[in-house]
Every structure is written in C-alpha cells, then in structure tokens.
C-alpha atoms as a printed R data frame, in Angstrom:
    type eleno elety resid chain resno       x       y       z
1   ATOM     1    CA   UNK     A     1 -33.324 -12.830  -3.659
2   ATOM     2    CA   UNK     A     2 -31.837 -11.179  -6.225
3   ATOM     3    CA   UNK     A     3 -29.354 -13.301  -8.786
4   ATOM     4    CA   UNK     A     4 -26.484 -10.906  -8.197
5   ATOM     5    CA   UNK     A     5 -26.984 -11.686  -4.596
6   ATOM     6    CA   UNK     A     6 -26.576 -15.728  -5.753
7   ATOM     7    CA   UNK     A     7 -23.525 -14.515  -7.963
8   ATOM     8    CA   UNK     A     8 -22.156 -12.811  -4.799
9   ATOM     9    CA   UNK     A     9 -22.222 -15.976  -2.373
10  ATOM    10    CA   UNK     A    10 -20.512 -17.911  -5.206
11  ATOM    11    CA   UNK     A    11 -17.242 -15.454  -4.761
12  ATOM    12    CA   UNK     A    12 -17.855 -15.691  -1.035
13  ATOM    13    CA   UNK     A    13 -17.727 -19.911  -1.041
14  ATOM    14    CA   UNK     A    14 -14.410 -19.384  -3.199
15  ATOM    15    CA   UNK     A    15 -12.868 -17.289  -1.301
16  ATOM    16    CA   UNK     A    16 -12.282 -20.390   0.978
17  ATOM    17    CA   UNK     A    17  -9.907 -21.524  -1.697
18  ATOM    18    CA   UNK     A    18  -8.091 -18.024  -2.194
19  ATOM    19    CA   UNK     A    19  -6.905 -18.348   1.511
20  ATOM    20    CA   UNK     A    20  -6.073 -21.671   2.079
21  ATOM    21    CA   UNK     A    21  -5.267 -22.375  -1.658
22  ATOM    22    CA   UNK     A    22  -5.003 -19.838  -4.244
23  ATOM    23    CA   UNK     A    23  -3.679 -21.858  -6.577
24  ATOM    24    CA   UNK     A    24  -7.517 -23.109  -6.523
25  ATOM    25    CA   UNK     A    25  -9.062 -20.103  -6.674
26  ATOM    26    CA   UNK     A    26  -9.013 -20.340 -10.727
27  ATOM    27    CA   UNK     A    27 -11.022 -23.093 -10.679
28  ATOM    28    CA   UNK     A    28 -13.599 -22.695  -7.607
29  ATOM    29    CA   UNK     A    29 -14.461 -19.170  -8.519
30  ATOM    30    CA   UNK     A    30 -16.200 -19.866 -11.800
31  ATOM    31    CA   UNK     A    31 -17.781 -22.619 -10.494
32  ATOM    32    CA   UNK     A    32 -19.277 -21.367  -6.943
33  ATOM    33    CA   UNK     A    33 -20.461 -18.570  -8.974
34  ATOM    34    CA   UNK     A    34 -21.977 -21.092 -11.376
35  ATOM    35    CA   UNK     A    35 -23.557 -23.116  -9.258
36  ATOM    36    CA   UNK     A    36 -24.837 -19.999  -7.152
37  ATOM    37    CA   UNK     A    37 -26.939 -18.430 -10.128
38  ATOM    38    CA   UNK     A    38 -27.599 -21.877 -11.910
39  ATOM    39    CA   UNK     A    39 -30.787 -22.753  -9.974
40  ATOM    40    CA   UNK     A    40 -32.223 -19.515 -11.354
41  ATOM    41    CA   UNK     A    41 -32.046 -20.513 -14.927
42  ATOM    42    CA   UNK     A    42 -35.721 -22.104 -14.592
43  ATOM    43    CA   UNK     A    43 -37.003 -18.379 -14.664
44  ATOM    44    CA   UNK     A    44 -39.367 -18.970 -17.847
45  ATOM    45    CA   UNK     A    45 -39.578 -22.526 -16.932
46  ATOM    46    CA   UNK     A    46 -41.113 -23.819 -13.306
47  ATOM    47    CA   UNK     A    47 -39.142 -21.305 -11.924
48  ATOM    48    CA   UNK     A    48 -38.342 -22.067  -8.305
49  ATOM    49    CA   UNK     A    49 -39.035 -25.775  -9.023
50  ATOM    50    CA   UNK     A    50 -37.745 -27.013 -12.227
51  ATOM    51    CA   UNK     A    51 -34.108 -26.288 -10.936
52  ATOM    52    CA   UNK     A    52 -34.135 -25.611  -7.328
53  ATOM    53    CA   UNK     A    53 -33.877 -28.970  -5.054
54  ATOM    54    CA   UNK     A    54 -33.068 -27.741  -1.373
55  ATOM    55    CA   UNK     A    55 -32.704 -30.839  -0.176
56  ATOM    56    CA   UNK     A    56 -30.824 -32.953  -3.214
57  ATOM    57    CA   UNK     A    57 -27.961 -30.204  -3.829
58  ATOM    58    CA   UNK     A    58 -27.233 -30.073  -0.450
59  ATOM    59    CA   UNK     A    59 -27.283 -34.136   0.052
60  ATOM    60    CA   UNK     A    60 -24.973 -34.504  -3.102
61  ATOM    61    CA   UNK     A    61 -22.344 -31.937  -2.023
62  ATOM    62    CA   UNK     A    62 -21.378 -33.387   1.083
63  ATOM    63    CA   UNK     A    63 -20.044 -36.471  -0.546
64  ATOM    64    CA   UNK     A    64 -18.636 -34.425  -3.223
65  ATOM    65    CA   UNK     A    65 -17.101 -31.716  -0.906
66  ATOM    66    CA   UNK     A    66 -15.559 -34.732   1.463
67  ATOM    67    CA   UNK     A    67 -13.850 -36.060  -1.800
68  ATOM    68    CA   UNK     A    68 -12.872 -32.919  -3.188
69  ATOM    69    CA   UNK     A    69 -10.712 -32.509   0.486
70  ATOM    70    CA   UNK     A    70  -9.629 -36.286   0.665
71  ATOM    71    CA   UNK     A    71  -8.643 -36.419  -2.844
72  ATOM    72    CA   UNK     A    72  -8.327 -33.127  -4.515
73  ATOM    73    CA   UNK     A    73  -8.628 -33.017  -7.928
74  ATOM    74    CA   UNK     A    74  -9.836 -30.218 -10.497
75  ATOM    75    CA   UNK     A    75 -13.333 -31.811 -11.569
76  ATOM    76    CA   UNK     A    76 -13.759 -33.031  -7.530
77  ATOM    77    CA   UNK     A    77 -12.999 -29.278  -6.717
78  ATOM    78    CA   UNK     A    78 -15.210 -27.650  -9.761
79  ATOM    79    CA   UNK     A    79 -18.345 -29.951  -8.933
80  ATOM    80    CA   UNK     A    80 -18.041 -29.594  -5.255
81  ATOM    81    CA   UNK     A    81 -18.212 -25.397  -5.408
82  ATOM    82    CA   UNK     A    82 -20.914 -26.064  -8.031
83  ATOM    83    CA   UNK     A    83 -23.452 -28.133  -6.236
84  ATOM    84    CA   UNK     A    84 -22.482 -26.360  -2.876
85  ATOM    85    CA   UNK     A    85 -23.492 -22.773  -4.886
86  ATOM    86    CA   UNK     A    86 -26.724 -24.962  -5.930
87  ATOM    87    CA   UNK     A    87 -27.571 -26.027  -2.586
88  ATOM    88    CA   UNK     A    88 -26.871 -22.645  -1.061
89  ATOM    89    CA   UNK     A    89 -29.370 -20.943  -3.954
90  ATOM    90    CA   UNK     A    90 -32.006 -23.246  -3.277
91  ATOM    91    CA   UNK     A    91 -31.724 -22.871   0.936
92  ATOM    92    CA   UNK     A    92 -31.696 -18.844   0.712
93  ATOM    93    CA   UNK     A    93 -35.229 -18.606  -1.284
94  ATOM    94    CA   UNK     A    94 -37.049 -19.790   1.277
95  ATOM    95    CA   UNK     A    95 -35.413 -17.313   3.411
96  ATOM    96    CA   UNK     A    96 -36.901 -14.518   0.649
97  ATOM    97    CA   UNK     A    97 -40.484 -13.300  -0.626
98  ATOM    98    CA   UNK     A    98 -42.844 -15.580  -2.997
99  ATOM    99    CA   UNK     A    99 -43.179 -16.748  -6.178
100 ATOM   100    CA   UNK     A   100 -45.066 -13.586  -7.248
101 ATOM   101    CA   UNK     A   101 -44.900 -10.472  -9.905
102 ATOM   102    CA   UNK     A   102 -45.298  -8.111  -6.735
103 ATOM   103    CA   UNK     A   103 -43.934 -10.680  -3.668
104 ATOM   104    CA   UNK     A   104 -44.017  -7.300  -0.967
105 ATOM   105    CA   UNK     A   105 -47.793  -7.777  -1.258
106 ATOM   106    CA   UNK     A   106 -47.024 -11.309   0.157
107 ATOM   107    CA   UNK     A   107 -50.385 -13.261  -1.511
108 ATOM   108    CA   UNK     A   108 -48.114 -16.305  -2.553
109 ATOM   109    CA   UNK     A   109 -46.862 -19.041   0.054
110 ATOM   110    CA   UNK     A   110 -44.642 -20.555  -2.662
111 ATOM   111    CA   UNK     A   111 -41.470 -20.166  -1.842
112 ATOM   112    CA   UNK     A   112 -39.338 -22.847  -3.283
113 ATOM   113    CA   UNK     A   113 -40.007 -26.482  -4.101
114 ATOM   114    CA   UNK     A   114 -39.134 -29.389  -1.890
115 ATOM   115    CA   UNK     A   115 -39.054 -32.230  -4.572
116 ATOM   116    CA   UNK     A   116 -37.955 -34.588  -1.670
117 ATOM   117    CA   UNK     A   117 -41.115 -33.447   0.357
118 ATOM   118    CA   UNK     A   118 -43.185 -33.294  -2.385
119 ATOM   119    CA   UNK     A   119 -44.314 -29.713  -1.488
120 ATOM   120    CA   UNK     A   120 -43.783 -25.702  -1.864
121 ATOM   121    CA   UNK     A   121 -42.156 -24.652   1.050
122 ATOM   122    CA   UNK     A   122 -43.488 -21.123   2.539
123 ATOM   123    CA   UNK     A   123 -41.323 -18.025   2.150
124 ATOM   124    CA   UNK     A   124 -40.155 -16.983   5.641
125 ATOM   125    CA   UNK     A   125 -39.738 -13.318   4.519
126 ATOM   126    CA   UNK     A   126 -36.723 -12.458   5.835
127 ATOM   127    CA   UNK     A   127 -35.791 -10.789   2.774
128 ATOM   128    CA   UNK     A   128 -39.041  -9.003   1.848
129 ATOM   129    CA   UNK     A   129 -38.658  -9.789  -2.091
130 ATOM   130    CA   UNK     A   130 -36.056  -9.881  -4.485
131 ATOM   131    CA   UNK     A   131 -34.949  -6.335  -4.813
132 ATOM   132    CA   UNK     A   132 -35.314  -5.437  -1.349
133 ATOM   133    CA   UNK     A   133 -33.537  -2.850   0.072
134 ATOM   134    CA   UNK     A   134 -32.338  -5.798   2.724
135 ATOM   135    CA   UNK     A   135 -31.679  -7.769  -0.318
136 ATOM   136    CA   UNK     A   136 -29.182  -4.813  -1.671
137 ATOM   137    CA   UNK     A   137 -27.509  -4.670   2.410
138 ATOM   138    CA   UNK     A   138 -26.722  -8.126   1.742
139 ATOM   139    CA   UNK     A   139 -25.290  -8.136  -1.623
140 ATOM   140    CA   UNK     A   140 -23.016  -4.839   0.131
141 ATOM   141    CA   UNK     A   141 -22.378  -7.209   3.299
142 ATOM   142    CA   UNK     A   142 -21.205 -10.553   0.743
143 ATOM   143    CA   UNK     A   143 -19.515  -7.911  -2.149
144 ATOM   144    CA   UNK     A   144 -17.097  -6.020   1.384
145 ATOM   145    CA   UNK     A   145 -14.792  -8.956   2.009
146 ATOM   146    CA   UNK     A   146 -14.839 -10.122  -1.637
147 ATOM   147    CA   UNK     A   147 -13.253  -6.654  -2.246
148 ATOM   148    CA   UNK     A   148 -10.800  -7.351  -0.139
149 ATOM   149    CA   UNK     A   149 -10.053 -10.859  -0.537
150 ATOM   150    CA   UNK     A   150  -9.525 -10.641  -4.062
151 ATOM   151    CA   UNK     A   151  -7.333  -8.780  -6.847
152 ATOM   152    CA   UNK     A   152  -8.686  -7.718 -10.591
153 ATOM   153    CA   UNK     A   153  -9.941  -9.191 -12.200
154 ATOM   154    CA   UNK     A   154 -12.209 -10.481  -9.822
155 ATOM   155    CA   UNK     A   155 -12.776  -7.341  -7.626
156 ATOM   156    CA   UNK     A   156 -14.283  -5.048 -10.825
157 ATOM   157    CA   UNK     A   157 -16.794  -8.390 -11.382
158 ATOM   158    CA   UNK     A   158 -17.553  -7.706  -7.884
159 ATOM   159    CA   UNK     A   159 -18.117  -4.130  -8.539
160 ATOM   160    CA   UNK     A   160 -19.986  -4.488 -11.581
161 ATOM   161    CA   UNK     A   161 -22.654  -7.018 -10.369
162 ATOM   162    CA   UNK     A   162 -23.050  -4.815  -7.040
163 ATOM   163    CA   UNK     A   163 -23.810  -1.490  -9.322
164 ATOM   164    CA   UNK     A   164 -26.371  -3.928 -10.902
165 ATOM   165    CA   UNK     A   165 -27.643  -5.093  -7.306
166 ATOM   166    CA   UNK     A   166 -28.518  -0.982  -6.641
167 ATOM   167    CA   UNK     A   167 -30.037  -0.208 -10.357
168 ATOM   168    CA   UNK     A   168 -32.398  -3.603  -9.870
169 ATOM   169    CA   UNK     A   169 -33.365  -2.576  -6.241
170 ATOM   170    CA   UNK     A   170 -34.172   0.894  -7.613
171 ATOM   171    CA   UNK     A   171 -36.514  -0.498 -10.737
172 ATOM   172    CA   UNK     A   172 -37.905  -3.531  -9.226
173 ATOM   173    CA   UNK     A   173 -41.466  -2.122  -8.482
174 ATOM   174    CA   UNK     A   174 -41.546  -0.030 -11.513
175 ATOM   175    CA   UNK     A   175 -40.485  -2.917 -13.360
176 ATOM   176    CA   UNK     A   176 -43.340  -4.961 -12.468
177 ATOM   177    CA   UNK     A   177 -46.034  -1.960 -12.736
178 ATOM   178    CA   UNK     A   178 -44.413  -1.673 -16.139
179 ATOM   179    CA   UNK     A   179 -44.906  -5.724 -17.284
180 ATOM   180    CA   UNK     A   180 -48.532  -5.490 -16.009
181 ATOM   181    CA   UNK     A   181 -49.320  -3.262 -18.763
182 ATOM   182    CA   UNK     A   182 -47.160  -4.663 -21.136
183 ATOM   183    CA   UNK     A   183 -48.014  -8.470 -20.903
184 ATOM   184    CA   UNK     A   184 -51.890  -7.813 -21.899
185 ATOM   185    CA   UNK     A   185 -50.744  -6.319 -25.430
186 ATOM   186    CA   UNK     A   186 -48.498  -8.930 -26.301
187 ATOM   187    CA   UNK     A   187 -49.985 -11.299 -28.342
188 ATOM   188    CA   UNK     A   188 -51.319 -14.492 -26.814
189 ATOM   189    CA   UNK     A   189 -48.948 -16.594 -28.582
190 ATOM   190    CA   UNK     A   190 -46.062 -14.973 -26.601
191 ATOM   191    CA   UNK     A   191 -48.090 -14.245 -23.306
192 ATOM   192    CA   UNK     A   192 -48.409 -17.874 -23.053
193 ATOM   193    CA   UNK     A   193 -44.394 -17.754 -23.199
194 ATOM   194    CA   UNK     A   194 -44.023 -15.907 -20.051
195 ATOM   195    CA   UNK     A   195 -43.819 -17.146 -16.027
196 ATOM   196    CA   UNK     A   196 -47.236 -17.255 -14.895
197 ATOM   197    CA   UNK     A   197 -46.548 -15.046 -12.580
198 ATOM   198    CA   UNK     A   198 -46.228 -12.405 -15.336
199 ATOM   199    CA   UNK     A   199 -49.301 -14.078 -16.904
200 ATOM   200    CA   UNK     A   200 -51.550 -13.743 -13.264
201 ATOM   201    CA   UNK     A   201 -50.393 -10.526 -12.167
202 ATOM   202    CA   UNK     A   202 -52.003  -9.081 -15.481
203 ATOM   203    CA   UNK     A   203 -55.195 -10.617 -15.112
C-alpha cells in the first residue's frame, strides 16, 4: 500500500488519544504516524524485509501498550503508538500486491518478510498494488473521520497527504513504464544502487 495510506492509519491510531485524552494527542500523533511510515524506510534497502517484522512489532507493543495504560507516561505513550504504527505497517502489506516494479501483473509471491518464520509471506491481494484505486478508497475511508476528529493543524496534513494519495494513484503505472527506460541508461555504478525490483523489471 501506498505510504500515505501508512501515514493515514498513524492519525487514525491517535485519534484514540484525541477522544479519550487530548491532552495526549501532541504526543501520539507524531509518533503513530512515525511508526506507521517507518517500516517503509528500507525502500533502497531489503525493502519489505530489512524493516518490516509482522510478528516482532506486534509482540513488543502489547507489553508496551499495557504499560503505556497502567502507567502513563510520555516515552510509554510515544513508543507504544510507534511500535503499534510498526506492527500495523508490517500486517497491512501482506494484505497488498508484491514486491514488484509492476505488482498488478502479480509474478511476485513476496509479500512481506516473516523474520520469526523465516519466510516471505504471499501477498493476499486485497489491495491490488500500491497505488490502487482501492488503495486511494482507503486512504479517503482513513483521511473522513481524521477530518473530523481533528482541528488545523492536523486536518490540512490530512489534506495534503490525501491530494498526494490521488496524484500517486494517477502516475503509478506511468511511473514504472517511465523507470524501465530510465534504469538501463544510468550508469552501472548507480543501477546497482537501486531496489532490485527496479534493477529486474529492466532486464
């Protein structure tokens, strides 16, 4: 899925704080949102793998979460919207396409990596690929009660990353038509830079 979709469920996790504390909401904003789009910073490195642990986010923020209600605290609070962001990244790729230049062809069965299985799990294709058209109905359904929920700041972030959400879901295939032809005239010093999946679909 798309990382303003990621963004997206972080201000939907906070907004858990903004009606039962708002006093909080400074604090677990920032951080769900964090933790929501920080998986995705292995793009140019393992992405899907390097960063993404479906089972480990999710088994640390329980604890963290449970402590964060027992004892609240603002580093209890921060970490628990983090990792909870983190695990909730990590779960909803499996849900999308696969780890591929062009994933609505559906050739790759690499979804996201297990590290406690020791094993890719399959996408289930729910969301065709990142940049779906579904993808972009649920950035609208998560961005609707965000609008609501929230004042500005907050609400033009909202706005902004949607309007991002349409442009990316209206140049995702021409995007990747556009870095097959590109990749093969970079030099190889810089090719061998890229995702492989930039590197295969040019071959």
């Amino acid at each position: 899925m798309m990382a303003t979709t990621h963004a997206l469920v972080g201000v939907v996790l906070a907004a858990v704080t903004t009606m039962v504390a708002p006093e909080l909401t400074p604090v677990a904003l920032p951080a769900a949102v964090a933790g929501s789009v920080f998986p995705d910073f292995d793009l140019y490195s393992g992405h899907r793998r390097t960063l993404h642990y479906p089972t480990y986010y999710s088994a640390f923020a329980l604890p963290v979460v449970a402590l964060a209600v027992v004892a609240p605290s603002v580093p209890a609070i921060a970490l628990a919207f983090f990792l909870t962001g983190a695990a909730v990244h990590s779960v909803m790729d499996i849900f999308g396409g696969g780890l591929e230049l062009k994933p609505w062809q559906a050739a790759s069965e690499r979804a996201v990596y297990d590290h406690f299985q020791g094993r890719w799990v399959p996408p289930k294709r729910w969301i065709r690929y990142d940049g779906a058209p579904e993808d972009l109905l649920v950035a609208i359904a998560l961005a609707s009660p965000a609008l609501v929920l929230y004042d500005q700041p907050v609400t033009l972030f909202v706005g902004a990353v949607l309007a991002v959400s349409a442009a990316y879901t209206f140049l995702r295939k021409p995007l990747a038509v556009l870095v097959e032809r590109l990749v093969p005239a970079l030099p190889v010093g810089m090719q061998t830079r890229l995702p492989d999946r930039f590197r295969d679909a040019s071959k």
